[in-house]
N, C-alpha and C positions, 0 to 999 in steps of 0.2 A: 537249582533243583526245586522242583513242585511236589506235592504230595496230594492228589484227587483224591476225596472218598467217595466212593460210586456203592449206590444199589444195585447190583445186578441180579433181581428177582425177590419182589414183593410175593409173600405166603401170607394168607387168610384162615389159619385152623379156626375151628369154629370155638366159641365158647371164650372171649378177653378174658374175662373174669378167674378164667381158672388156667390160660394158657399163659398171660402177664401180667396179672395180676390187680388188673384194674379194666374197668370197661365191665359191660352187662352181659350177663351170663351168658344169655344170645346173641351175643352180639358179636359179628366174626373179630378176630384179633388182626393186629397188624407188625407181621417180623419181614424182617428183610435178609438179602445176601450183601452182607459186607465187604465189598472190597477195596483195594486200594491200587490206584496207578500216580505209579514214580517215573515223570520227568527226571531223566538222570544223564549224564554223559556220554555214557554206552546204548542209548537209548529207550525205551520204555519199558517198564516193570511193571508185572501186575503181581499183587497179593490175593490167591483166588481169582475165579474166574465168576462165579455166580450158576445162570442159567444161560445157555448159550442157545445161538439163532438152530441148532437141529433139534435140541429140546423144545422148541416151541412149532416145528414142524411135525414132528412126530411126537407127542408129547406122551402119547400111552407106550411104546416102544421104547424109549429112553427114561423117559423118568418112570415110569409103571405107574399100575390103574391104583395102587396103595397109597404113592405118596400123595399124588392127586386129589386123591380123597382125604388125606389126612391135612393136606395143607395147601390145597384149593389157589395155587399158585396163580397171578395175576396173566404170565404168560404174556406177557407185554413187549414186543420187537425193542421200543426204545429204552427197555430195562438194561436189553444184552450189553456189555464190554465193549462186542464190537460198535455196536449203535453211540455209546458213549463215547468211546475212542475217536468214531469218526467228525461227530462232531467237536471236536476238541481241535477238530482239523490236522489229524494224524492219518496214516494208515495201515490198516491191520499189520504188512511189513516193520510200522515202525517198534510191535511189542516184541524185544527181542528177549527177553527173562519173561519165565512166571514160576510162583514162585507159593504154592498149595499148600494151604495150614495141612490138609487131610486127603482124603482121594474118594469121600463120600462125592456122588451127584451131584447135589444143589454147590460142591463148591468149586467142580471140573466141568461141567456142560460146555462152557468156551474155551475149552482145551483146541478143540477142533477148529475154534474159528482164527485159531491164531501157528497154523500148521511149522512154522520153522522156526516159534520162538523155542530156548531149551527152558525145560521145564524141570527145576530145581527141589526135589522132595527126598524128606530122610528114608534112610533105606529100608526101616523095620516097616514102615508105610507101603511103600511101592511089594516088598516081598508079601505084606498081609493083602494085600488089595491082587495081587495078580494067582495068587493059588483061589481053586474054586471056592467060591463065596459059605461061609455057614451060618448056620442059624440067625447070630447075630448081625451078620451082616449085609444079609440078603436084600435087604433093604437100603442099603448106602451105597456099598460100592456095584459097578454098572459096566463091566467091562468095553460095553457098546461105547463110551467115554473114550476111550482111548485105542480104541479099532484102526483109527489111524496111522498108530505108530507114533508118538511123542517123540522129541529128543532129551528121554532122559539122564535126568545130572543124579547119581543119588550118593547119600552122604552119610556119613558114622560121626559121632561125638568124635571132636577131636581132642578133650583137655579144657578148652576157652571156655572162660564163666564170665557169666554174664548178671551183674547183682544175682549173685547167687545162684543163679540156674546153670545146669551145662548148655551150652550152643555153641554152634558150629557156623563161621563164614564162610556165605557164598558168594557168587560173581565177585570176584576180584576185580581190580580197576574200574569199580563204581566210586561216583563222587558219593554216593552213599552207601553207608554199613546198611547192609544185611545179613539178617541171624535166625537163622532155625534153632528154635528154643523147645526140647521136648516137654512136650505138656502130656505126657500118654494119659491112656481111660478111655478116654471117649474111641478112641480107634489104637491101634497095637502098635502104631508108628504117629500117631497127634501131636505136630507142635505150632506151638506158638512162633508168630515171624516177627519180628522185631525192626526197627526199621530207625536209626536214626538221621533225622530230617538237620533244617534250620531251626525248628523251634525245640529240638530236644528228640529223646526217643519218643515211637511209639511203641507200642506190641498188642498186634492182630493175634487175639488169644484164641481164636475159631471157636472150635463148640467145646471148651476147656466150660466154659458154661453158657448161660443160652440171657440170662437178665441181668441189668443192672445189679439190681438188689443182691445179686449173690454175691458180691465183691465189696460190698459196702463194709469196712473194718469196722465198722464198732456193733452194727446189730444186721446181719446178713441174711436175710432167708431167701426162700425160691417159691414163685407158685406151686401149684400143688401138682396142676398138668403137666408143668417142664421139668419136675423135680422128678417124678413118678417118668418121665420120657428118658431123661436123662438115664435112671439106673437102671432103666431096660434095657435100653439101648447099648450100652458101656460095654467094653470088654473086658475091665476090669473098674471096677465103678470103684472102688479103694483106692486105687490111685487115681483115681477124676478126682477123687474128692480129696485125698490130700494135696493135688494138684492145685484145685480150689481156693486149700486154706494158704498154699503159698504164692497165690494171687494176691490174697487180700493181705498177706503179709507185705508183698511189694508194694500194693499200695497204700497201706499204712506207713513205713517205714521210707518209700520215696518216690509219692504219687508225685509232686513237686518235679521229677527229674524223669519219669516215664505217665504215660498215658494209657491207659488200657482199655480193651475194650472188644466185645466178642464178634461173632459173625451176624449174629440174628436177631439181635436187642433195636427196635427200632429210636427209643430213646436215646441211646448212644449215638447209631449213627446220627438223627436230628441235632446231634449237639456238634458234630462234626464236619456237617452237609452244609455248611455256608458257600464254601468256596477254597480253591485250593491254600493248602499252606505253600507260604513261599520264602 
């Protein structure tokens, strides 16, 4: 079993300095879409999908003229899943799991390019995301994302704790565990997916928060753009942030034995981007 961490879609909001906390004021910033494909024995898995090849076709249609403008996305063919996947020398048939921290845009766009994998999300997500959009969300979820018809898998806590968190396994008869680990706040059904590999766990924390810095156990803060984005954005921003504080608990207590790391922290993923684990 392998474990790819792919970009699937570089964002430019304007402003480093106040969006991650380093870089010049004007100077645009750089986040990414985090994702992960697992070589696995039942065939490929993706955690997230990023920006997908009709997001970059229609780009004001599916993603809208807001996020555009808000995060100046690179829109680049060989960002997509699919483009990654293929030269890996797979084909899109072979992603048969996916497997969505959330049901916001920037992390379903290649829902559509991967038509008969099943697509494995908790179920307060898929219910929040499929009644009409409100205030807070009008902005993330896109129902045009999933116009297709997905094959959805959806799922309820079952009991399993996972260091301390509740989650729930899915695709049975993988050579690898995977775990929907509810991380709520940021969206009414947000979880973390958990994945453990050959070198140990990982867990794709998705937008549970958005920097490094926020996780760091001993002195944690957030820029002031992503902090201020962050509890706009939230559906309930009280549990983002206790969510938060039992991030930084996990990786205080057993960073050692999981890895974490969110959807759009470009530092994280550079620390990850070498090459696959195997």
């Amino acid at each position: 079993m392998r474990i790819h961490h792919l970009n699937c879609g570089t964002l430019c909001p304007a402003s480093a300095r106040f969006v991650v906390g380093s870089g010049g004021l004007f100077e645009r910033a750089r986040m990414v879409c985090h994702c992960l494909l697992i070589e696995s024995s039942q065939g490929l898995v993706l955690v997230d999908t990023g920006l997908g090849t009709r997001d970059l076709q229609d780009a004001k249609g599916r993603l809208g003229q807001r996020f555009l403008t808000r995060n100046a996305p690179r829109l680049d063919p060989a960002e997509t899943a699919l483009a990654q996947v293929e030269r890996l020398g797979f084909k899109r048939e072979d992603v048969r799991h996916i497997v969505p921290t959330h049901l916001d845009l920037d992390h379903v766009g290649g829902l559509v390019d991967f038509p008969e994998a099943q697509v494995h999300v908790f179920g307060d997500e898929h219910a929040a995301a499929m009644v009409p959009p409100g205030p807070k969300e009008k902005f993330g979820y896109k129902p045009v994302q999933w116009a297709h018809g997905p094959k959805w898998s959806r799922y309820a806590v079952d009991g399993e704790r996972w260091f301390g968190f509740e989650a729930v396994r899915v695709i049975p008869g993988l050579d690898a565990e995977v775990l929907l680990v509810p991380l709520v706040g940021h969206t009414a059904g947000h979880c973390g997916v958990a994945v453990k590999g050959p070198g140990g766990w990982v867990l794709h924390a998705g937008d549970a928060y958005f920097n490094h810095r926020e996780v760091d156990p001993v002195a944690p803060r957030s820029p002031w753009g992503t902090a201020l984005f962050q509890r706009l954005k939230s559906v309930d921003n009280a549990a983002r942030l206790a969510n938060q504080e039992r991030l930084r608990g996990l990786v205080r207590t057993h960073g050692a034995e999981v890895t974490v790391f969110s959807a759009h922290c470009a530092v994280e993923f550079d620390r990850h981007a070498k090459g696959p684990v195997a």
